[in-house]
matplotlib code that plots the C-alpha trace (Angstrom):
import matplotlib.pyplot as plt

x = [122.0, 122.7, 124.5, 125.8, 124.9, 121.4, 120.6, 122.0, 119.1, 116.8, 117.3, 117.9, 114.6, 112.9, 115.2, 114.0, 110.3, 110.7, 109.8, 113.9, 116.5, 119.1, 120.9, 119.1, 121.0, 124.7, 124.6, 123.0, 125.6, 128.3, 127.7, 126.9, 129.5, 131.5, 130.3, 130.2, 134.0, 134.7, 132.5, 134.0, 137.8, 136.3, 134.8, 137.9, 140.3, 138.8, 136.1, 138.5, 142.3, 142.3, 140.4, 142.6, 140.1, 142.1, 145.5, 148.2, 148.2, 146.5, 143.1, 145.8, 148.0, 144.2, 143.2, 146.5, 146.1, 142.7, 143.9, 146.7, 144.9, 141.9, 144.4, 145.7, 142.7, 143.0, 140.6, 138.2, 138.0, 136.9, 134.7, 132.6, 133.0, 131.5, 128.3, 127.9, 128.1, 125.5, 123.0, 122.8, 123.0, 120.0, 118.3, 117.9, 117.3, 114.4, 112.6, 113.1, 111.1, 108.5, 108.6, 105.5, 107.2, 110.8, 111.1, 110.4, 112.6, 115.5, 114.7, 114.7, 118.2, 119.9, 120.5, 121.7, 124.0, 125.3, 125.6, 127.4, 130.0, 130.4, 131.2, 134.0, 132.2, 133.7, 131.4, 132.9, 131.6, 133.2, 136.1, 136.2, 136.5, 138.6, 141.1, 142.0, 142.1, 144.5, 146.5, 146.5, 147.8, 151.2, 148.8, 151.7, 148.9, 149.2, 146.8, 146.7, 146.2, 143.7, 141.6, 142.4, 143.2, 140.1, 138.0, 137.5, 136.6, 134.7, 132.2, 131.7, 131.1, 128.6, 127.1, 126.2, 125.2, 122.8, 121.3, 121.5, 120.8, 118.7, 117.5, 117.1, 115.2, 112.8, 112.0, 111.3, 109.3, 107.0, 107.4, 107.6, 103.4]
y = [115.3, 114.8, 117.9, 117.0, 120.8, 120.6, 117.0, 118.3, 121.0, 118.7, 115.0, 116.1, 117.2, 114.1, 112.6, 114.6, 114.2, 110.2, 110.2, 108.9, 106.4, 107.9, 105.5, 106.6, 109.9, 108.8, 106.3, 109.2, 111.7, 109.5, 108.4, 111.9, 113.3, 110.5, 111.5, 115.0, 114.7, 112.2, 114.6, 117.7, 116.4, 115.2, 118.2, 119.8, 117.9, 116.9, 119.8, 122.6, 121.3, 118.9, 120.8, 123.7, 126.4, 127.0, 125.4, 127.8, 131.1, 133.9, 131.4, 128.3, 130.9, 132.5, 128.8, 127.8, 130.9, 130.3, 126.7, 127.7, 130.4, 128.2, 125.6, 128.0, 129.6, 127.9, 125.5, 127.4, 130.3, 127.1, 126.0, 129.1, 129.8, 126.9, 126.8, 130.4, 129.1, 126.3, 128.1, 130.1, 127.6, 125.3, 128.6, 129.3, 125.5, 125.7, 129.1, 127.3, 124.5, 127.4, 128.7, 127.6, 128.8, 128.8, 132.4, 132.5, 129.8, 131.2, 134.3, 132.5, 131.1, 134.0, 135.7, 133.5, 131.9, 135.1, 136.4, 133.4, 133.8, 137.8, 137.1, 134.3, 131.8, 128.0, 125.5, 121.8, 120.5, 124.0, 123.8, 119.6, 121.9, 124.7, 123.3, 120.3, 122.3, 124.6, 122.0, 120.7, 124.1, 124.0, 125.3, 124.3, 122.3, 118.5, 116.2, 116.1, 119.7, 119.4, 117.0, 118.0, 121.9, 122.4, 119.9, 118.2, 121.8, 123.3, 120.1, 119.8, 123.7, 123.2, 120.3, 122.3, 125.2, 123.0, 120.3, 122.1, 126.3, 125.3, 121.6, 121.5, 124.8, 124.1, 120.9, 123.0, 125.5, 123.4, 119.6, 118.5, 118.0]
z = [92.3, 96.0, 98.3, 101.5, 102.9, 101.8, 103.8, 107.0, 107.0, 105.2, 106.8, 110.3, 111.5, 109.9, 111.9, 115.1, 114.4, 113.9, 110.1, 109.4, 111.4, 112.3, 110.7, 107.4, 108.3, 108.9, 105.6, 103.1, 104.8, 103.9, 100.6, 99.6, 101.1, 99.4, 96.2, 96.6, 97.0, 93.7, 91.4, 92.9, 92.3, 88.9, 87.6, 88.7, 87.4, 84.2, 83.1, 84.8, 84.7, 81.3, 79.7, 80.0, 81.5, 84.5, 83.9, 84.7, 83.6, 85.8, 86.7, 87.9, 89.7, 91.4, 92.3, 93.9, 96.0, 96.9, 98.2, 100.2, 101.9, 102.9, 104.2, 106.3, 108.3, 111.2, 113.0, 114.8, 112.1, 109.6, 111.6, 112.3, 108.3, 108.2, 110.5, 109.0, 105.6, 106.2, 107.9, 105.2, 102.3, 104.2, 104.5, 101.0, 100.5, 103.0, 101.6, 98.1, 99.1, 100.5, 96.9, 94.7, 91.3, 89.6, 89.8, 93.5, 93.8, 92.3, 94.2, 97.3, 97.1, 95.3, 98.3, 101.4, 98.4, 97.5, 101.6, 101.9, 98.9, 99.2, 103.3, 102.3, 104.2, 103.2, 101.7, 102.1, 98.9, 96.8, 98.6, 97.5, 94.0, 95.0, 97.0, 94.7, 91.7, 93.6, 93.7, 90.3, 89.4, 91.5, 95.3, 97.6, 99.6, 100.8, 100.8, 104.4, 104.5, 102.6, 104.7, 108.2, 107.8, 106.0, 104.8, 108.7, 110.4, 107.7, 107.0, 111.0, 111.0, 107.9, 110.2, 113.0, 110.5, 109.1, 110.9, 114.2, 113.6, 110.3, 110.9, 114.3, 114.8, 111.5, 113.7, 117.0, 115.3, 113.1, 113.6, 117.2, 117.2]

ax = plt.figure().add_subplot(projection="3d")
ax.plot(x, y, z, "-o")
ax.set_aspect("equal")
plt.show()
């Protein structure tokens, strides 16, 4: 029930204000992360691709595109996509938390999700879904693609995104007394 996007907002600036180890920090990001990746590939492979709700056919044709296009951005257009992404998604994390009821809550994360999805922003943990499952349906993506052309500069852009332009500044504003 873990999301490696929403700790870097949430963890880091307990983290800054002395109320987490840092340590704490690097071990939750990793196992998360960990198993953000295993129950991405699994839902994709198993709920999605067994399943047959997006094998071939026009969804497994749509989701090998996807993959190959996000495997080619390039490093530095990743990256940004990915701090922009991760602000946003540890923003609407954040005013959820402010939220007192579910209605607000919902409210609250409805739009920076959606800014973030109609801009094309890239998400590490979706594209842990997107990009495997493009390449269960025929993406003409490697493995190392995969990790290094995406995976490595869009989850250091969704770092920086969240614990520093979210995280960080939450801690400056309201948690350095």
């Amino acid at each position: 029930s873990e999301l490696f996007t929403g700790n870097c907002g949430v963890i880091t600036p307990a983290c800054l204000a002395g109320a987490a180890r840092w340590t704490a920090l690097l071990r939750n990001w990793v196992v998360v992360y960990l198993g953000n990746l295993l129950g991405s590939v699994f839902v994709a492979l198993f709920l999605a691709y067994w399943s047959g709700i997006i094998n071939g056919g026009q969804l497994g044709a749509a989701s090998a595109a996807i993959a190959e296009s996000k495997v080619t951005l390039g490093f530095f257009p990743a990256l940004l996509r990915g701090i922009g992404c991760n602000w946003l998604v540890c923003l609407a994390v954040w005013m959820a938390m402010a939220a007192e009821d579910i209605s607000g809550k919902i409210l609250a994360i409805w739009w920076p999700i959606m800014t973030f999805v109609a801009l094309g922003l890239e998400h590490s943990v979706a594209n842990m879904f997107f990009i495997p499952l493009g390449m269960f349906n025929g993406a003409n993506v490697t493995i190392g693609q995969f990790l290094f052309a995406n995976l490595l500069p869009v989850t250091i852009g969704n770092i920086i995104g969240g614990a520093g332009f979210v995280g960080a500044v939450y801690w400056w504003i309201y948690g350095r007394d």
